[in-house]
C-alpha positions as CSV (number, residue, x, y, z in Angstrom):
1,X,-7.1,-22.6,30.1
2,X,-6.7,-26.2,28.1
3,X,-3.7,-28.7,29.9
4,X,-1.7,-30.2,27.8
5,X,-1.4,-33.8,28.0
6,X,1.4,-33.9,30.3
7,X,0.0,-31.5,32.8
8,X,-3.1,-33.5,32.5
9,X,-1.6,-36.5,33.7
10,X,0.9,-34.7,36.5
11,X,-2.3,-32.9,37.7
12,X,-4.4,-36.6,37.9
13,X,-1.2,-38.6,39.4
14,X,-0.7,-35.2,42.1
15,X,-4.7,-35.4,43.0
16,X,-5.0,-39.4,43.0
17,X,-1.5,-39.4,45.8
18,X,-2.5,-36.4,47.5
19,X,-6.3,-38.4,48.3
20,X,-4.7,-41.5,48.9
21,X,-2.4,-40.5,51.8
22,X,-2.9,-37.1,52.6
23,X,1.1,-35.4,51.9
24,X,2.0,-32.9,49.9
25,X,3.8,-34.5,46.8
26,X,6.6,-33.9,45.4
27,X,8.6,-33.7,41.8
28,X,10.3,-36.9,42.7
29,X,7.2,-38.8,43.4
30,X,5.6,-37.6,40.8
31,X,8.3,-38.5,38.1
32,X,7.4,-42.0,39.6
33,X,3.8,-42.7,39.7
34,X,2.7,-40.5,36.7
35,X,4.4,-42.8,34.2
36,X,6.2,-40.1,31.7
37,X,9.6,-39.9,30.8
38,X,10.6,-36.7,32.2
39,X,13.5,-35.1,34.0
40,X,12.8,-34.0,37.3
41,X,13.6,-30.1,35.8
42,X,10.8,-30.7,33.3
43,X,8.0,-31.7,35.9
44,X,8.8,-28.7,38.5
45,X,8.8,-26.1,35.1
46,X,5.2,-28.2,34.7
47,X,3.9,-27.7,38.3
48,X,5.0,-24.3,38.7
49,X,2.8,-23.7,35.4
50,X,0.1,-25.7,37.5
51,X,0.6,-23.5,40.7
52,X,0.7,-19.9,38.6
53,X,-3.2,-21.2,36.9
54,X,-4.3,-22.1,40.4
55,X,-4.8,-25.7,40.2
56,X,-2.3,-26.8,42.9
57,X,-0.4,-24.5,46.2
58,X,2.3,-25.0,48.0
59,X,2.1,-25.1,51.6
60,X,5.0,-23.4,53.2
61,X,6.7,-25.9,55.3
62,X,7.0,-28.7,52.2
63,X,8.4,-28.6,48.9
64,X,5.5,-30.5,47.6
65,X,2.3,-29.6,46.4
66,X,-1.1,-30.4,47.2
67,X,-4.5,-29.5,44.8
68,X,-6.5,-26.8,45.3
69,X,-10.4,-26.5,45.0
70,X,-9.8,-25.8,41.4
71,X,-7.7,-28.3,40.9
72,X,-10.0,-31.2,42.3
73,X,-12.9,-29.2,40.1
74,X,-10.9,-30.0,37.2
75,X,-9.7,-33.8,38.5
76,X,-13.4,-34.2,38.9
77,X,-14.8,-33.2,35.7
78,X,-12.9,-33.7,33.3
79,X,-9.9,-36.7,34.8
80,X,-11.8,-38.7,36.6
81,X,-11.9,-42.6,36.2
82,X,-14.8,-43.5,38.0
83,X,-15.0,-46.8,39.1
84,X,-17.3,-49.3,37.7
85,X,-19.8,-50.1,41.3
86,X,-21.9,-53.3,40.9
87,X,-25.7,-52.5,41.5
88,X,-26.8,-56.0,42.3
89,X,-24.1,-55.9,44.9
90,X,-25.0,-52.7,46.6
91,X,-28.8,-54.1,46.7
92,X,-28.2,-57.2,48.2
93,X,-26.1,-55.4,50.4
94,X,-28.7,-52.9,52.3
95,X,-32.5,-53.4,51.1
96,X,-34.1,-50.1,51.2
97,X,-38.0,-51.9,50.6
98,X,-40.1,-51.4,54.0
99,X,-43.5,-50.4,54.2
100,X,-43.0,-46.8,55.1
101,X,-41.4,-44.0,52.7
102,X,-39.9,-42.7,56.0
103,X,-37.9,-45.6,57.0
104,X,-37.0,-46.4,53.5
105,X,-35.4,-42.7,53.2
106,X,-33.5,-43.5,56.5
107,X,-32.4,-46.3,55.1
108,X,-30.8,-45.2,52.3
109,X,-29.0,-42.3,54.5
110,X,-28.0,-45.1,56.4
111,X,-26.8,-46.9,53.2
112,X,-24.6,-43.9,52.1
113,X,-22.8,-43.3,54.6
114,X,-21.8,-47.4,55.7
115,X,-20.7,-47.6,52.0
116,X,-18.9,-44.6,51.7
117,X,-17.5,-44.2,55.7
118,X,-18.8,-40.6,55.4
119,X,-22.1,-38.9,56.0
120,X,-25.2,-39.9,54.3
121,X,-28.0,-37.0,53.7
122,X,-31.0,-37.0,51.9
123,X,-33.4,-35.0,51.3
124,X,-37.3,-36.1,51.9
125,X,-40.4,-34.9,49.8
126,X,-42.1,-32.6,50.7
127,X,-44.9,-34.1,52.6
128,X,-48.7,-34.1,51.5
129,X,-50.7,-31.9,53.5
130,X,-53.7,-34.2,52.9
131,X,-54.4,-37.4,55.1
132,X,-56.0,-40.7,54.3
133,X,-57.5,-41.2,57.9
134,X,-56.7,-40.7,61.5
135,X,-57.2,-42.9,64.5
136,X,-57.7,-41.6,68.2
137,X,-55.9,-44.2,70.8
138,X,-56.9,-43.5,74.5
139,X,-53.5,-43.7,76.6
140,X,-55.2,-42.5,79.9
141,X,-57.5,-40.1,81.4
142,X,-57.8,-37.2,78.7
143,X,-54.5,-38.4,76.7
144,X,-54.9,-39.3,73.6
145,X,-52.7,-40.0,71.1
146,X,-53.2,-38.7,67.2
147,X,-52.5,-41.2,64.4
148,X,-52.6,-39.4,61.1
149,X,-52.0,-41.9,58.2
150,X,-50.9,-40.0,54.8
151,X,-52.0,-41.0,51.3
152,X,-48.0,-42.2,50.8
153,X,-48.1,-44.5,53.7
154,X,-46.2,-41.9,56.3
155,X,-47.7,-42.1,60.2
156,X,-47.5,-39.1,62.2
157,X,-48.4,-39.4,65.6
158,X,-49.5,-36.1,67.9
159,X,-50.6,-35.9,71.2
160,X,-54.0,-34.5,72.2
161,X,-54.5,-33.2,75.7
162,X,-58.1,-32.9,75.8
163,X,-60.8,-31.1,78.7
164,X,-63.1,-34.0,78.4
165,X,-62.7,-37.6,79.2
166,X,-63.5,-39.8,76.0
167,X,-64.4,-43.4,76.4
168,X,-63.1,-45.8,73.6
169,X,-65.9,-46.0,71.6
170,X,-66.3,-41.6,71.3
171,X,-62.5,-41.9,70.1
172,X,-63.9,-44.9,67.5
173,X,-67.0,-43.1,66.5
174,X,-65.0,-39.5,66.3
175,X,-62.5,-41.1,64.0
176,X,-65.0,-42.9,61.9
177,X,-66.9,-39.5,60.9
178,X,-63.5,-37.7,60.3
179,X,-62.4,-40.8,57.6
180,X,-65.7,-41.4,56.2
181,X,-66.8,-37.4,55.4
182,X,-62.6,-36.2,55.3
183,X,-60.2,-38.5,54.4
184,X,-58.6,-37.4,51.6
185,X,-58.7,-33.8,52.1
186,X,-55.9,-31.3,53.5
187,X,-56.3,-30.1,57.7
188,X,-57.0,-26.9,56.2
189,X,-59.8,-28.0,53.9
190,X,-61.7,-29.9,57.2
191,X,-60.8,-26.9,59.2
192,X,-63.3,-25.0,57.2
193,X,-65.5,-27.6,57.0
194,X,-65.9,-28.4,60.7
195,X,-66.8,-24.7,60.9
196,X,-70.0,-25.2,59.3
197,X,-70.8,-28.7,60.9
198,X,-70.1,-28.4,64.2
199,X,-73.3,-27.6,65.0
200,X,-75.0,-30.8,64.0
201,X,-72.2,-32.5,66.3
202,X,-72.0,-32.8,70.3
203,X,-70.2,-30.0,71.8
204,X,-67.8,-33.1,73.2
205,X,-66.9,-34.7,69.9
206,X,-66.7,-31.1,68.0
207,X,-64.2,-30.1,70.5
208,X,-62.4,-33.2,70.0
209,X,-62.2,-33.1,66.4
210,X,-61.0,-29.2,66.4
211,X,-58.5,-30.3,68.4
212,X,-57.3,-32.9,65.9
213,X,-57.4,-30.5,62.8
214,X,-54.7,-27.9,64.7
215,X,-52.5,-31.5,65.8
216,X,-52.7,-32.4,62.2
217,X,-52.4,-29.4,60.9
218,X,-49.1,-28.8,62.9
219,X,-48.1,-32.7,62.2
220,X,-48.1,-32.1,57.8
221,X,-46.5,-28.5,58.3
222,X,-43.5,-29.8,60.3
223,X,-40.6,-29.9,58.2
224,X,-38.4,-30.9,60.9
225,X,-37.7,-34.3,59.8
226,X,-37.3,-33.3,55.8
227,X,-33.7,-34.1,55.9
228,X,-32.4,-37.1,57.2
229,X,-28.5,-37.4,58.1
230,X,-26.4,-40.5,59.4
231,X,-22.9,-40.8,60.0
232,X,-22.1,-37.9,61.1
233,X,-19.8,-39.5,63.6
234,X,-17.7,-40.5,60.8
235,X,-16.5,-37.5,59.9
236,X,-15.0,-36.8,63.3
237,X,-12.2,-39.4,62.3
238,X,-11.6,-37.2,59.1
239,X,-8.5,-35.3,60.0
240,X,-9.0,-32.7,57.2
241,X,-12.5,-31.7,59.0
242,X,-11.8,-32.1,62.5
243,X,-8.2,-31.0,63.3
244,X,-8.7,-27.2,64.8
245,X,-11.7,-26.1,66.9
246,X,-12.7,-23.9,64.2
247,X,-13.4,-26.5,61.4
248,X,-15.5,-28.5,64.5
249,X,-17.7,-25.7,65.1
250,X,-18.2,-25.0,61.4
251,X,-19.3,-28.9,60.7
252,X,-21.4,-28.9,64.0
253,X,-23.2,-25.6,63.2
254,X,-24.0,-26.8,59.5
255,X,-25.3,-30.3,61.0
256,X,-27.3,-28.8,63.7
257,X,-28.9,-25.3,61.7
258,X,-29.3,-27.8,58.3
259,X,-30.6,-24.4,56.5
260,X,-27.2,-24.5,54.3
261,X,-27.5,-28.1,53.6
262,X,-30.8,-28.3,52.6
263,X,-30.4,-25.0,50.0
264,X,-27.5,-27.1,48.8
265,X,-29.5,-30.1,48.3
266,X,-32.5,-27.8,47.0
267,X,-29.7,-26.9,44.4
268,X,-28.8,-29.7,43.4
269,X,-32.3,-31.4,43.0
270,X,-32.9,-29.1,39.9
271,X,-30.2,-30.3,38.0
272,X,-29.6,-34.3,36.5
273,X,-27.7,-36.6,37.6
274,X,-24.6,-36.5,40.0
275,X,-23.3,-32.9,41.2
276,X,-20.1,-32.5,43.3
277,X,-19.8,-28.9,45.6
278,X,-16.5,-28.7,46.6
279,X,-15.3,-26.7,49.4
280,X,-13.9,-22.8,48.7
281,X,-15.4,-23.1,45.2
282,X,-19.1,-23.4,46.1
283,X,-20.2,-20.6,48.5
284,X,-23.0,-23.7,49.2
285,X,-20.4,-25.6,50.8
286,X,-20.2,-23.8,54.3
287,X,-16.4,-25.3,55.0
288,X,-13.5,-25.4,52.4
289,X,-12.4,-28.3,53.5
290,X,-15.6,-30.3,52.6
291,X,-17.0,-31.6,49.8
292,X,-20.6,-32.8,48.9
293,X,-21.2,-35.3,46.2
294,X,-25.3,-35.1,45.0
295,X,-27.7,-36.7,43.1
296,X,-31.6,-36.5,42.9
297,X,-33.8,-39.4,43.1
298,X,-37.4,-39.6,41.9
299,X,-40.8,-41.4,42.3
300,X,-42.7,-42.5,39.5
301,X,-40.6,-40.5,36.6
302,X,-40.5,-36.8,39.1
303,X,-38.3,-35.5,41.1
304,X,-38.9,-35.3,44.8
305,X,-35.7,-35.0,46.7
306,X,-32.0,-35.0,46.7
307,X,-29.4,-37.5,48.4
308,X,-25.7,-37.7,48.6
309,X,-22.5,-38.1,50.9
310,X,-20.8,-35.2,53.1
311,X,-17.1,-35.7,53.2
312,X,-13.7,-34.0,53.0
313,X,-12.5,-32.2,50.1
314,X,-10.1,-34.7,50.0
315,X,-12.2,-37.7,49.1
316,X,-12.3,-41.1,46.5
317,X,-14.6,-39.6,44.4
318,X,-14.0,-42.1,42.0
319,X,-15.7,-44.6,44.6
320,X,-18.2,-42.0,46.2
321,X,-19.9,-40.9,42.9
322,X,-20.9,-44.5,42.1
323,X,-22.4,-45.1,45.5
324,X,-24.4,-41.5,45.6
325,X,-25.6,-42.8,41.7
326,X,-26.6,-46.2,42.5
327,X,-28.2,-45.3,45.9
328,X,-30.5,-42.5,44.3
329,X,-31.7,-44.8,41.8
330,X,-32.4,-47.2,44.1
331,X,-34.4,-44.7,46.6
332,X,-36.4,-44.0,43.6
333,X,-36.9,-48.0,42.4
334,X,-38.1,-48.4,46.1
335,X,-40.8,-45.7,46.2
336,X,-41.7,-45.4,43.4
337,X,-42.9,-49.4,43.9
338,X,-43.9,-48.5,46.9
């Protein structure tokens, strides 16, 4: 149903108090801060109107009122001032540049959540299966440690326990054959290849390279570091989230299982520009206390991945969206020269 003026602007004043300080708020506060000429009679005929469409609730030990998810679904789209954010300043603030994609993701978790004093998640791309070369580094007798270079930049690193004792130069001469007749290709592709090769190689070096195909292999498959989170301390100072046992066990599970998150962030990446999942209206948003302001950030014109900022239902969106905005064009300026 269309507001009418009036209800528009008790509805933004009720939402814009309520995120500021927290209490319910009342008809006399509200005949205050919202700026119209009305009696006191007029704005509880208004906010009763409010409560009967769903947009605000009254909790039973106040007279006030507080918004619901609707409500804030409303604030959010269509009230909303959001605050001008100056890019330059966010740069010079946190440079996300480093040599490796991996870091720089970090980074801009890192970024999110110091600017916002929430969480900061984002969502890596999905890594290349194929390598650009390997290097074997003997750490003592028959360890060996893996160093898998990706096309992007990414290192993975994977340790090789290994029957046979390789001097320096086997590792340097193993590693040289694998770059100079693989590099490029997928695990899976020298997998294959190997098959038909080994025979032309010394049972000792074949064994060693079929050893680093499964590592690698295993390395590129392991999704485990996809999605990177920081701050999550933060949100243990957020009343809203942490004030029963229940709602701490519902923001530990969803930080520790990540499946939820990284469907909602999966989501999100198909759509433009900034989304915001609110709590008890999203069934993506695992508490309804919680809300999750998205955006999805690209490399070279495509989208790869998603970032944003975990917080309470009851956040400054007008300040958050600005910071998830900026930052996810900034990932992508970073990467995208990387």
């Amino acid at each position: 149903m269309q507001l009418d003026t009036r209800a528009q602007t008790l509805l933004k004043a009720l939402v814009e108090r309520y995120i500021a300080d927290g209490l319910p708020v009342g008809s006399r506060a509200l005949s205050k801060i919202s700026g119209l000429d009305l009696s006191p009679a007029t704005i509880r005929n208004i906010m009763a109107d409010l409560e009967e469409l769903g947009y605000v609730s009254s909790p039973h030990t106040s007279a006030g009122r507080i918004p619901t998810p609707r409500g804030y679904r409303i604030f959010v789209d269509t009230l909303l001032t959001v605050r001008h954010l100056d890019e330059h300043m966010v740069e010079s603030r946190m440079r996300l540049q480093t040599p490796q994609p991996q870091k720089t993701i970090a980074n801009a978790a890192q970024m999110l959540s110091s600017l916002s004093q929430f969480a900061g998640v984002v969502l890596s791309p999905r890594r290349e299966s194929v390598f650009q070369q390997i290097e074997f580094l003997r750490l003592s007798e028959k360890r060996i440690l893996l160093v898998i270079v990706a096309p992007g930049g990414d290192v993975q690193n994977r340790l090789l326990l290994t029957e046979a004792d390789y001097t320096p130069t086997q590792l340097v001469q193993s590693a040289n054959y694998i770059n100079q007749n693989y590099g490029g290709l997928s695990f899976d592709a020298v997998r294959v290849r190997l098959q038909g090769e080994l025979r032309q190689l010394r049972d000792d070096m074949g064994s060693l390279m079929q050893a680093a195909v499964e590592a690698g292999s295993e390395a590129m498959a392991d999704h485990s570091d996809d999605m990177v989170i920081s701050g999550e301390r933060n949100l243990l100072s957020v009343s809203d989230l942490s004030s029963n046992m229940h709602s701490l066990r519902q923001m530990f599970d969803m930080f520790e299982q990540k499946t939820g998150l990284m469907q909602l962030l999966d989501v999100s990446s198909k759509a433009t520009g900034v989304q915001i999942f609110i709590g008890g209206e999203s069934n993506l948003v695992p508490m309804d206390e919680m809300s999750v302001v998205t955006a999805p950030y690209e490399v070279n014109g495509k989208i790869v991945g998603t970032l944003g900022v975990i917080g309470p239902t009851r956040m400054a969106y007008e300040r958050v969206i600005p910071i998830v905005d900026i930052t996810a064009k900034l990932l992508s300026s970073a990467l995208s020269h990387h």
